[in-house]
C-alpha positions as CSV (number, residue, x, y, z in Angstrom):
1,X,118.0,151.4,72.6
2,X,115.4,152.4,70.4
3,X,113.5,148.7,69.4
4,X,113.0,147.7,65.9
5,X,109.8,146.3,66.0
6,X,107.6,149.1,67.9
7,X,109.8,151.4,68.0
8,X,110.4,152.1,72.0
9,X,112.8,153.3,73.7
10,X,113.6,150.9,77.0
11,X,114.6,147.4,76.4
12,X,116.5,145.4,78.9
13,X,119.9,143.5,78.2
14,X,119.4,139.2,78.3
15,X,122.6,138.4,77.4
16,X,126.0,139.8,76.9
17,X,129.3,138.4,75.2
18,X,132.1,139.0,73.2
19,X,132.3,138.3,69.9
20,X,135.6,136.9,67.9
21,X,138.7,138.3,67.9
22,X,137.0,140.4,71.0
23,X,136.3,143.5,68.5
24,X,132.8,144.3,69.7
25,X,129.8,143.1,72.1
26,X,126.9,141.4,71.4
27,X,123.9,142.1,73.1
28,X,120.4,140.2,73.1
29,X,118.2,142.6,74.2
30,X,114.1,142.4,75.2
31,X,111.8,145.6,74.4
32,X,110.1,146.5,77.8
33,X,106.7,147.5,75.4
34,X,106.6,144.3,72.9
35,X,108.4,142.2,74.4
36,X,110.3,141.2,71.5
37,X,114.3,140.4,71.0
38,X,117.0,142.0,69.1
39,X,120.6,141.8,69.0
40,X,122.8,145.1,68.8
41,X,126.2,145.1,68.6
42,X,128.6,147.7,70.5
43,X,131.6,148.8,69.1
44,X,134.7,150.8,70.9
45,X,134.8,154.3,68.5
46,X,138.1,155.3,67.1
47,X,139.2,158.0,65.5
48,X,141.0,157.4,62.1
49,X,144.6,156.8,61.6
50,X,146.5,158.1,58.4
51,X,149.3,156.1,57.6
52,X,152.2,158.1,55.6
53,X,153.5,156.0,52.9
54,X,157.3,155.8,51.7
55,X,156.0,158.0,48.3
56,X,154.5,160.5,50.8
57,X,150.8,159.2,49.7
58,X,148.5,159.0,53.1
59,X,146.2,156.2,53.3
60,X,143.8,155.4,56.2
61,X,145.1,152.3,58.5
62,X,144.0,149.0,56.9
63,X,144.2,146.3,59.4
64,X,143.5,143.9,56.3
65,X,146.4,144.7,54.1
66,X,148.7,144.1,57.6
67,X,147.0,140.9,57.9
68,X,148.0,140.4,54.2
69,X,151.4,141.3,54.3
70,X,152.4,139.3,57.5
71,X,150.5,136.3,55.9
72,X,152.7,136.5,52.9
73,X,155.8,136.8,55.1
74,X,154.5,133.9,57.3
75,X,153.8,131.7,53.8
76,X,154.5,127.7,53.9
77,X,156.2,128.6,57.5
78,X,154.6,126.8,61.0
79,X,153.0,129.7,62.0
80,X,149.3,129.7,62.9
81,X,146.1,132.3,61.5
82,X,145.7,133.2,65.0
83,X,149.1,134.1,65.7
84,X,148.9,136.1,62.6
85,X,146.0,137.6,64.1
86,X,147.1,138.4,67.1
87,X,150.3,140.0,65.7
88,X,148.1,142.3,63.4
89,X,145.7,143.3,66.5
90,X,149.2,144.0,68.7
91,X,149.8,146.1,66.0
92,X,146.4,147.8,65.3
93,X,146.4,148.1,69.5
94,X,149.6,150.3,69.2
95,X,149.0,152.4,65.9
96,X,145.3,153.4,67.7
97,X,147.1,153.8,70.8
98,X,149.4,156.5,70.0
99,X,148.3,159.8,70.3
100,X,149.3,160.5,66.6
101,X,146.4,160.8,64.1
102,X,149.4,159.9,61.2
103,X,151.9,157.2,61.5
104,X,154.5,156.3,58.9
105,X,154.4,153.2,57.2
106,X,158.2,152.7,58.4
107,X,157.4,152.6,62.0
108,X,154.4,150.1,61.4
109,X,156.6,147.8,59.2
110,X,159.2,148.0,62.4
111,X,156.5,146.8,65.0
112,X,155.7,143.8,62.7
113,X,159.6,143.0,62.0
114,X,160.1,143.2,66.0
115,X,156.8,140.7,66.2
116,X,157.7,138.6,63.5
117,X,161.6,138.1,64.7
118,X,159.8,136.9,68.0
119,X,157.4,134.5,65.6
120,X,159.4,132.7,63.1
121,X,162.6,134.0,61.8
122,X,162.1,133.4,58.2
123,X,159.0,135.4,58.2
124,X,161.0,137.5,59.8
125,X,163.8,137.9,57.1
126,X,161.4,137.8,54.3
127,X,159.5,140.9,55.5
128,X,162.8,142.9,56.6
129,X,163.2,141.8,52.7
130,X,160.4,143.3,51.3
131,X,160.7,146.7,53.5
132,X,164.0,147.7,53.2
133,X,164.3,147.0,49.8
134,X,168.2,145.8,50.3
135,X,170.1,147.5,47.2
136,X,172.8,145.1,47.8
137,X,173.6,141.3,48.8
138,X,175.8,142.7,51.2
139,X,173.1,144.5,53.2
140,X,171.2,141.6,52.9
141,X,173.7,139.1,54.7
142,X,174.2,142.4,57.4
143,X,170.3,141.8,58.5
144,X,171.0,137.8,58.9
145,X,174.1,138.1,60.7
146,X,172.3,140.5,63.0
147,X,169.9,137.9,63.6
148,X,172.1,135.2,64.2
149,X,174.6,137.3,66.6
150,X,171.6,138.0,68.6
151,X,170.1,134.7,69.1
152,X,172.6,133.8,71.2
């Protein structure tokens, strides 16, 4: 690692540790020349992920506007920010695990219902709400007796 101060090439690692959410390393480093400390960060690189919208629009994954939408189904509900979180990064882990480059926005709104069913079942029937877009009461009452013949 190339130090910011002189400019040479060997430093040594002091310190290593995760950082939140466990997205990246922090490193404290010491420039074998100066002497001096500096902190890099290492990341994990991925390759992008398109995400194929109802419309047929493509869009690059957005992990904030999953965060978003499971927030808004999770609203006024007991359900924590870090169990939000760690939904969204279960979900992120399998969209970036797949070996597709392009995922529809149907099977990513699938993997949050299944999370969110396991969460909090309101949450759960309010984003079934939103992404199935129920033309009729009738549908609707289908999805909640399938919820309630399961529980059981």
């Amino acid at each position: 690692m190339k130090c910011p101060f002189c400019g040479h090439w060997e430093s040594r690692v002091i310190d290593s540790r995760p950082t939140d959410e466990w997205r990246c390393i922090r490193r404290r480093r010491e420039c074998l020349e100066c002497q001096r400390r500096f902190t890099t960060y290492e990341t994990v690189e991925t390759l992008p992920v398109t995400v194929i919208k109802k419309d047929g629009t493509r869009q690059s994954f957005d992990r904030d506007k999953l965060v978003a939408g499971l927030m808004k189904a999770c609203a006024n509900r007991p359900v924590s920010r870090e169990s939000i979180n760690t939904v969204a990064q279960e979900i992120e882990n399998a969209v970036h695990g797949s070996l597709d480059r392009e995922v529809r926005s149907y099977t990513i709104a699938q993997l949050a219902m299944g999370k969110l069913k396991e969460l909090d079942e309101v949450a759960y029937v309010r984003f079934a709400s939103v992404t199935n877009r129920f033309s009729d009461v009738e549908s609707f009452f289908e999805l909640l007796d399938d919820l309630k013949n399961n529980k059981g």
